[in-house]
C-alpha positions as CSV (number, residue, x, y, z in Angstrom):
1,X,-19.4,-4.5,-44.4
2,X,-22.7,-2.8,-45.5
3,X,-24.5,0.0,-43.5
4,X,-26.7,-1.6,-40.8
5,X,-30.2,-0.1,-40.5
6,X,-31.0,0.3,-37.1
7,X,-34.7,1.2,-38.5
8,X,-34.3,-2.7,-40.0
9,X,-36.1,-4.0,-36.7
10,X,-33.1,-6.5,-35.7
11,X,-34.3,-7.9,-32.4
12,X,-32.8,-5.9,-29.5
13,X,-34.2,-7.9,-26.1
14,X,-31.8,-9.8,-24.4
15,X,-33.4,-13.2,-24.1
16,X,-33.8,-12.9,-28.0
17,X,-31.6,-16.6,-28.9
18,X,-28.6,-14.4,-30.8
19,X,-28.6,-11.5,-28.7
20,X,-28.4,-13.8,-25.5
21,X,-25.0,-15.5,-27.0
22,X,-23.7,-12.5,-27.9
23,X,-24.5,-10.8,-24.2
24,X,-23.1,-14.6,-22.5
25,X,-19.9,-13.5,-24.2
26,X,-19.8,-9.7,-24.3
27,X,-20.5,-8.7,-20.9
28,X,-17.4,-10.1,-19.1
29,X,-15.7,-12.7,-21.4
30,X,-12.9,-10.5,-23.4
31,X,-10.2,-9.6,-21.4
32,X,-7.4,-7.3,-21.7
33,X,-7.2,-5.2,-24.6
34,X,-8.2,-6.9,-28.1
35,X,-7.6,-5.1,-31.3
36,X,-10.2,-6.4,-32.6
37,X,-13.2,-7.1,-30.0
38,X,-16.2,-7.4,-32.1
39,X,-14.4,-10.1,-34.3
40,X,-13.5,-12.1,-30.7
41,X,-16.5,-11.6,-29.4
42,X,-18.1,-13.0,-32.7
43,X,-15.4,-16.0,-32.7
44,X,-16.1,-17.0,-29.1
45,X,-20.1,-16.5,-29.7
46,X,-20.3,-18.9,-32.7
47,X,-21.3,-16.2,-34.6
48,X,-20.8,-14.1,-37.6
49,X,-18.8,-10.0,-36.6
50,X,-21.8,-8.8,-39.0
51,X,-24.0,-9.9,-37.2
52,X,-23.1,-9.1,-33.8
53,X,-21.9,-5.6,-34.7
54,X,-25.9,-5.4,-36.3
55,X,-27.1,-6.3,-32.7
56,X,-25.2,-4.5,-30.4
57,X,-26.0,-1.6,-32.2
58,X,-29.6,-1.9,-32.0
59,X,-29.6,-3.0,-28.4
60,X,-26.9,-0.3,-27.4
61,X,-29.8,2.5,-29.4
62,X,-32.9,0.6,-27.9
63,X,-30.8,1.6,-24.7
64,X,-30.6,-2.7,-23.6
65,X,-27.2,-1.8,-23.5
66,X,-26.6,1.3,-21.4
67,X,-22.9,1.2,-22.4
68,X,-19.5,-0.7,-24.4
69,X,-16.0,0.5,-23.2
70,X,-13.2,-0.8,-22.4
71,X,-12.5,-1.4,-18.9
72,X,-9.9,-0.8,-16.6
73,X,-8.7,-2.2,-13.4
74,X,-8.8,1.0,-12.0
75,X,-8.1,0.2,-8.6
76,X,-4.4,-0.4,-10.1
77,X,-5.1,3.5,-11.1
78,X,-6.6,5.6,-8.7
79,X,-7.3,4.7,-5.3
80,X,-11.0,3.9,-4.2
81,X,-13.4,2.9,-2.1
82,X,-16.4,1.9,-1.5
83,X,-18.4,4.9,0.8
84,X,-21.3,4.4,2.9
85,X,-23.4,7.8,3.7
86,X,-25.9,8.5,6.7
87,X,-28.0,11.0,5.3
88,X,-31.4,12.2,6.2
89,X,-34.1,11.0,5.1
90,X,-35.3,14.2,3.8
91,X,-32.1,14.7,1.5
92,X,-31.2,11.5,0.4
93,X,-33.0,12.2,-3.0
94,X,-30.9,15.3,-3.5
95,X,-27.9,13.4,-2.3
96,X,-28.7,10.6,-4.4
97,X,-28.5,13.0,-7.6
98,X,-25.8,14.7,-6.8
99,X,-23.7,12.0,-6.2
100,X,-25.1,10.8,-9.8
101,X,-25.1,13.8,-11.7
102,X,-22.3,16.0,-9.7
103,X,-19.6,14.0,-8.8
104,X,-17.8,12.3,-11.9
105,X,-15.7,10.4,-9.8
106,X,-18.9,8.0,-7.8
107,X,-19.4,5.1,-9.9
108,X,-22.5,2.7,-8.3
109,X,-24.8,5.1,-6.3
110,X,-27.6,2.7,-4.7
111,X,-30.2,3.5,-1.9
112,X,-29.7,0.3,-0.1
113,X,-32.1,-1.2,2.8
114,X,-31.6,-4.4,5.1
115,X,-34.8,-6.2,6.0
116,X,-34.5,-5.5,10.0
117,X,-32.9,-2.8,11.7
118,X,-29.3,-4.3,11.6
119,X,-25.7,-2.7,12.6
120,X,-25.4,-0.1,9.6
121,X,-28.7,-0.3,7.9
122,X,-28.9,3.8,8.9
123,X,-26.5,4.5,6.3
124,X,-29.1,3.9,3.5
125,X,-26.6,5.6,0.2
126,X,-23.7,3.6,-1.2
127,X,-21.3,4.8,-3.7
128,X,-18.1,3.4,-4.8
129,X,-15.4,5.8,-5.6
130,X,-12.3,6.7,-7.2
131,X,-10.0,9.8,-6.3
132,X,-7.2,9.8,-8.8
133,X,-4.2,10.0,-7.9
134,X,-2.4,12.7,-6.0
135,X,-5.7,13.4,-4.3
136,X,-7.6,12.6,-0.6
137,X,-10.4,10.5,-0.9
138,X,-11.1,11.7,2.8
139,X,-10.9,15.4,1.5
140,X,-13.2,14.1,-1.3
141,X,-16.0,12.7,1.1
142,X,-15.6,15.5,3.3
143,X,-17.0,18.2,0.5
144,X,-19.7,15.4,-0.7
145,X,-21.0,15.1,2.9
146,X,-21.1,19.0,3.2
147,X,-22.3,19.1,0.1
148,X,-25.4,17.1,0.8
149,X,-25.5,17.1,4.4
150,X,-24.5,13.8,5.7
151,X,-23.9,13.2,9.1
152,X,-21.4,10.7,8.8
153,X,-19.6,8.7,6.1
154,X,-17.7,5.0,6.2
155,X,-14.7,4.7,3.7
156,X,-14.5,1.0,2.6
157,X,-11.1,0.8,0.5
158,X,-10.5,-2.7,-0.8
159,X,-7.6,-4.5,0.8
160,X,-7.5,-7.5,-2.0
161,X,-10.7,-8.8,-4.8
162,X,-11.1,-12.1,-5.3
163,X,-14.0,-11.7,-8.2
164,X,-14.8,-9.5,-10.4
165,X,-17.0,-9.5,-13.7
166,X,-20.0,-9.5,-15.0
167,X,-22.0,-11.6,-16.8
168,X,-25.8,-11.3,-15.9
169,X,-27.3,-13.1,-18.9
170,X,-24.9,-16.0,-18.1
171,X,-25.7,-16.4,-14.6
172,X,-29.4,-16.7,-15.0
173,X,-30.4,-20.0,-14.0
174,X,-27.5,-20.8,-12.5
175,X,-28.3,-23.6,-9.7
176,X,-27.3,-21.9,-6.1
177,X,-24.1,-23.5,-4.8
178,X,-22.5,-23.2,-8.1
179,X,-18.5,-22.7,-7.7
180,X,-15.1,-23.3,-8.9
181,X,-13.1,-26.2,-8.5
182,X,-10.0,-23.8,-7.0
183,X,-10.4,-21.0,-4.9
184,X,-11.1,-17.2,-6.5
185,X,-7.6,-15.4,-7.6
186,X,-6.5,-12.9,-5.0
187,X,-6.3,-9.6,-6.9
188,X,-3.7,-7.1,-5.0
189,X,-4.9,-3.0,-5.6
190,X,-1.1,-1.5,-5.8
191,X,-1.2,2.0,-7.9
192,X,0.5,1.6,-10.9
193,X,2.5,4.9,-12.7
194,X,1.8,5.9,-16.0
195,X,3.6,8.4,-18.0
196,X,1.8,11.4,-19.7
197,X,1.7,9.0,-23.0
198,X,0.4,6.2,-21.3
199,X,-2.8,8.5,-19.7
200,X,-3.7,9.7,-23.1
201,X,-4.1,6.5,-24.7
202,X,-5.6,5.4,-21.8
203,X,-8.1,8.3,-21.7
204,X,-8.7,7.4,-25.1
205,X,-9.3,3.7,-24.6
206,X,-11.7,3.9,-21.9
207,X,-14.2,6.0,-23.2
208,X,-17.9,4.5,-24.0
209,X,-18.5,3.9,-27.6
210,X,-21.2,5.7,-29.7
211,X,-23.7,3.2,-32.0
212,X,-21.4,4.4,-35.0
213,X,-18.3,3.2,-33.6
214,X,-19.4,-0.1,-33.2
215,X,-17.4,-2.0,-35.7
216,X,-13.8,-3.0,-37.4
217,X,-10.6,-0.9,-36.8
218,X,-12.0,0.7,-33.2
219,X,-8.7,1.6,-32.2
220,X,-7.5,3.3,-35.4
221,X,-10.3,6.3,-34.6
222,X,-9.2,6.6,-31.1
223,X,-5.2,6.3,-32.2
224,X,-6.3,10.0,-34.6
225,X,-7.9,11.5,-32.1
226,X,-4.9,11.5,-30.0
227,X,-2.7,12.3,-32.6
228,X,-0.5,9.3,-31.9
229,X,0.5,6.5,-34.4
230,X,-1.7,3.4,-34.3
231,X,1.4,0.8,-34.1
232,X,2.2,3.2,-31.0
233,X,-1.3,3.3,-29.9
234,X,-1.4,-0.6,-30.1
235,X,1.8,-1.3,-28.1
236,X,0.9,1.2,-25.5
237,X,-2.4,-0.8,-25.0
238,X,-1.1,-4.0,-25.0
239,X,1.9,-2.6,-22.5
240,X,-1.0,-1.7,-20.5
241,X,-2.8,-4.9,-20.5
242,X,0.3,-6.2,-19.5
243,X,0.7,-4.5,-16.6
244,X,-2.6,-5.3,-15.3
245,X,-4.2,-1.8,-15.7
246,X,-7.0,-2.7,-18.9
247,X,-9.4,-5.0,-17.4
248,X,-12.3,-6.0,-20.3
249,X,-14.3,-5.2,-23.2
250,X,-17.4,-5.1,-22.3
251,X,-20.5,-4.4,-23.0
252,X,-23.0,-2.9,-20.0
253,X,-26.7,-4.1,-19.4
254,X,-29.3,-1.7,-17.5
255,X,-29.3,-3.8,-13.9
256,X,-32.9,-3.2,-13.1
257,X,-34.7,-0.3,-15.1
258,X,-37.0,-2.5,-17.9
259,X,-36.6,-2.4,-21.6
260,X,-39.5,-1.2,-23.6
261,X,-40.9,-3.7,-23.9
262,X,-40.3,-4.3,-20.2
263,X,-38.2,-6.8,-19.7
264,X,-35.3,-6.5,-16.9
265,X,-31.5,-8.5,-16.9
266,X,-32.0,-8.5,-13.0
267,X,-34.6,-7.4,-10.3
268,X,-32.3,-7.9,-7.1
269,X,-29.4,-6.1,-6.1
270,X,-27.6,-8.0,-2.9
271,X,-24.5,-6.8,-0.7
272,X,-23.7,-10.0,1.3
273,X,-21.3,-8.8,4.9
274,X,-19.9,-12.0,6.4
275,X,-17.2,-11.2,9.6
276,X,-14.8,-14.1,9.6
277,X,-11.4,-14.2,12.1
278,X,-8.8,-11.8,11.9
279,X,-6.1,-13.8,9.5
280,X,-8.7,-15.3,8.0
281,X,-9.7,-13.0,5.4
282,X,-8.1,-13.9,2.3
283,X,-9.0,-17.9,2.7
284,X,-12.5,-16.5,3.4
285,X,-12.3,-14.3,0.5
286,X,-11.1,-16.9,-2.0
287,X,-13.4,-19.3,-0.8
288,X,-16.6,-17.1,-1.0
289,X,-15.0,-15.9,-4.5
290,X,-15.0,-19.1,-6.3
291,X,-19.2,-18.6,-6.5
292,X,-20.0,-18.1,-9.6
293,X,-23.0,-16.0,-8.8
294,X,-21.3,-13.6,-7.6
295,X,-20.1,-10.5,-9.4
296,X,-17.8,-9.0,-7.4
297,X,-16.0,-10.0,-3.7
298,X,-13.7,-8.3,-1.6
299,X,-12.0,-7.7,1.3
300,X,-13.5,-4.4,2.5
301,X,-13.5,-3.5,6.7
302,X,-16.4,-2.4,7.3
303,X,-15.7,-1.1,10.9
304,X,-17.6,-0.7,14.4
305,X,-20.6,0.9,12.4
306,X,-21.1,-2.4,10.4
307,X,-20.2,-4.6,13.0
308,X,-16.9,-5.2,11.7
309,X,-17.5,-7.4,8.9
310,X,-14.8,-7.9,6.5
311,X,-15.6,-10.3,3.4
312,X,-18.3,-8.4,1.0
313,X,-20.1,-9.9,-2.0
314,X,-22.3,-8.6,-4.9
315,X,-24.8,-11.2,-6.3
316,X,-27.8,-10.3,-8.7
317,X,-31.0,-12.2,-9.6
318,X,-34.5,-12.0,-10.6
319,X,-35.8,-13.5,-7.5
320,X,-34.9,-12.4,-4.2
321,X,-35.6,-16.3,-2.4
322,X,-32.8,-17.3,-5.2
323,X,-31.0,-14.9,-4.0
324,X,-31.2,-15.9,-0.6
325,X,-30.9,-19.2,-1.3
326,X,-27.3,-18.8,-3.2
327,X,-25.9,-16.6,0.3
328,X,-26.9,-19.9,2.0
329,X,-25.1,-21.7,-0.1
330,X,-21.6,-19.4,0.4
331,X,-22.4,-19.6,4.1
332,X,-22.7,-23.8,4.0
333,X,-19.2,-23.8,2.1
334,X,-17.6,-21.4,4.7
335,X,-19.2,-23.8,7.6
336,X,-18.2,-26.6,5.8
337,X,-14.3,-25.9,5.6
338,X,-14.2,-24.6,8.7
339,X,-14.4,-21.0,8.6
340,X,-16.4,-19.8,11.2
341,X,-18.9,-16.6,10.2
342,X,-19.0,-14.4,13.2
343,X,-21.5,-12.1,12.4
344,X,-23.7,-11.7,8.3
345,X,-26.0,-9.4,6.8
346,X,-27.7,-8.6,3.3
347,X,-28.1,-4.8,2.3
348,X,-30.3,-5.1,-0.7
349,X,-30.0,-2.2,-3.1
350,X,-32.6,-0.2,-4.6
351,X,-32.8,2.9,-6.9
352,X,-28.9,2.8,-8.5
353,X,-27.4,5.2,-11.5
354,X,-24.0,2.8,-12.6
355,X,-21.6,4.9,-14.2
356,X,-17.8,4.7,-14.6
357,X,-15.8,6.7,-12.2
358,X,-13.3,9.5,-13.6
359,X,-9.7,8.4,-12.4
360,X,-7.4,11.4,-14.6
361,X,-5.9,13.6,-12.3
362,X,-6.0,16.2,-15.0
363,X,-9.9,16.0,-14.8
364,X,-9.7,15.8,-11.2
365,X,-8.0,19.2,-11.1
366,X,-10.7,21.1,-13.1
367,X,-13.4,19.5,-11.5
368,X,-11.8,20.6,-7.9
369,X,-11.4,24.1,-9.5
370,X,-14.7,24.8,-10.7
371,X,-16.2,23.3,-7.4
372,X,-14.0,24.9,-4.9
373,X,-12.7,22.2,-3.5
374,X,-8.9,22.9,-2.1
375,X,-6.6,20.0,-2.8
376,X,-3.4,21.2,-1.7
377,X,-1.5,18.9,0.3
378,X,-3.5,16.1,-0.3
379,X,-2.1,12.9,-0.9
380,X,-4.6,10.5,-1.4
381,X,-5.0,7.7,1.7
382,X,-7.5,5.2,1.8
């Protein structure tokens, strides 16, 4: 394959016809580990590898693309959470960017806001976390919330998922109501142990890709950097995929910040709460996961301070009535089958840095160190 000129002008705004196939694919359609991504993605896109590797390069530089890694399922790795923070008004910029910038081990941190005062709309920063582990994720939100002076914290672990992907190019449009003909798959989060082989390629594997990377024979620069064979490389990766621990390729749009030239994949950012009965959360939770809007769904409890709400949703959009108006549908379906919603809310999220979240212990240890944060004789609990 010839050089690609990113100076060559090829057209990097996502509602560009080619770059729009490519995205429908790309974001949240290859999963597991591939050896070859760019060629699937191509396949599945209709579409020549040239020419996608020529446009996710230009729209990973124009910054379109804030990101392409391989995922992992990581709550299989490290056990998270999702972590809402009462902070002051005063310091919830500083707490905002240090979260952001500080922590390596916050993913999402959003400002969120409800549209009336509402059971839990005080706790205005979200993150969602992952202590590797070996480590306490209470220990871990206790320094944060020292660290930036918040007066109280709720730890969200996630008891099952029931969706989770991506896929914002695809979903615009997409008529509220839109579903699945079966339920969503219940996704357990049991840990998984790897051996000190396994966390290296691993390490390896995850790691975003640079614009020159983008191309044939990925894996055979990451297999040299960690001094192991390819063909061992390979089998470890697909062992892992096997397992359940690699989750997609994929390739990461900016949620709300514009392009240059302006354009945005999304302007709305909702967290749906619904509170269904006790025993009934993982109907609920396959039922409200078989939405295709949605993005993610869980079971999360979200305790007293959120009046005990227990399914959670992520749904995106460009208008917030269509946002609206797919929750309506979700809450139709769940009155329709019976399910009774005791209590609902939307927290609608704001200013939001998306990163991945660290899950090596090994980096976990350092960072501890240089922070001064004392981890001994904590086990992680959720």
């Amino acid at each position: 394959m010839a050089d690609l000129d990113l100076e060559a002008a090829a057209p990097s705004e996502i509602s560009e016809a080619v770059n729009a196939r490519i995205l429908a694919v790309s974001e949240d359609r290859i999963a597991g580990f591939v050896e070859e991504p760019f060629a699937q993605i191509a396949s599945s896109a209709g579409l020549s590898e040239d020419v996608v590797i020529e446009r996710l390069r230009a729209m990973l530089a124009a910054g379109v693309i804030r990101r392409i890694r391989q995922t992992l399922m990581a709550t299989n790795l490290a056990p998270g959470a999702l972590v809402a923070w009462r902070v002051p008004t005063e310091r919830l910029d500083l707490a905002f960017r240090f979260m952001a910038d500080d922590d390596p081990f916050s993913g999402h941190v959003v400002i969120r806001s409800t549209d009336t005062d509402t059971p839990g709309s005080v706790y205005k920063l979200w993150t969602t976390l992952k202590v590797p582990q070996g480590f306490s994720i209470e220990r871990h939100c206790e320094f944060l919330a020292s660290a930036v002076g918040a007066g109280a914290f709720r730890v969200m672990p996630a008891k099952r998922l029931f969706t989770l992907g991506v896929g914002h190019v695809r979903r615009r449009g997409m008529e509220p109501g839109s579903r699945s003909e079966e339920p969503g798959r219940v996704m357990d989060t049991n840990i998984v142990e790897l051996s000190a082989e396994e966390w290296r390629v691993l390490t390896a594997l995850k790691r975003e890709l640079n614009v020159d990377e983008i191309g044939p024979s990925l894996w055979s620069r990451r297999a040299t950097e960690t001094d192991v064979p390819l063909d061992e490389f390979l089998r470890v990766a697909r062992s892992l995929s096997e397992r359940g621990v690699i989750g997609r390729f994929s390739t990461f749009l900016e949620h709300v910040k514009p392009s240059a030239s302006g354009e945005r994949v999304t302007r709305y950012n909702a967290l749906f709460h619904w509170r269904v009965p006790e025993g009934r959360e993982i109907e609920a939770g396959r039922e409200v996961g078989r939405h295709h809007i949605l993005t993610h769904a869980y079971w999360r409890e979200g305790g007293p301070e959120f009046a005990n709400v227990n399914i959670m949703a992520v749904a995106h959009g460009t208008e917030k009535q269509l946002v609206l108006e797919h929750k309506a549908a979700i809450d139709k379906h769940l009155d329709e089958i019976g399910i009774p919603v005791l209590y609902t809310n939307v927290f609608w999220g704001g200013r939001s840095e998306i990163k991945p979240s660290e899950i090596s212990p090994v980096e976990y240890a350092k960072w501890a160190m240089r922070v001064g944060l004392n981890t001994a004789g904590g086990a992680s609990r959720a």
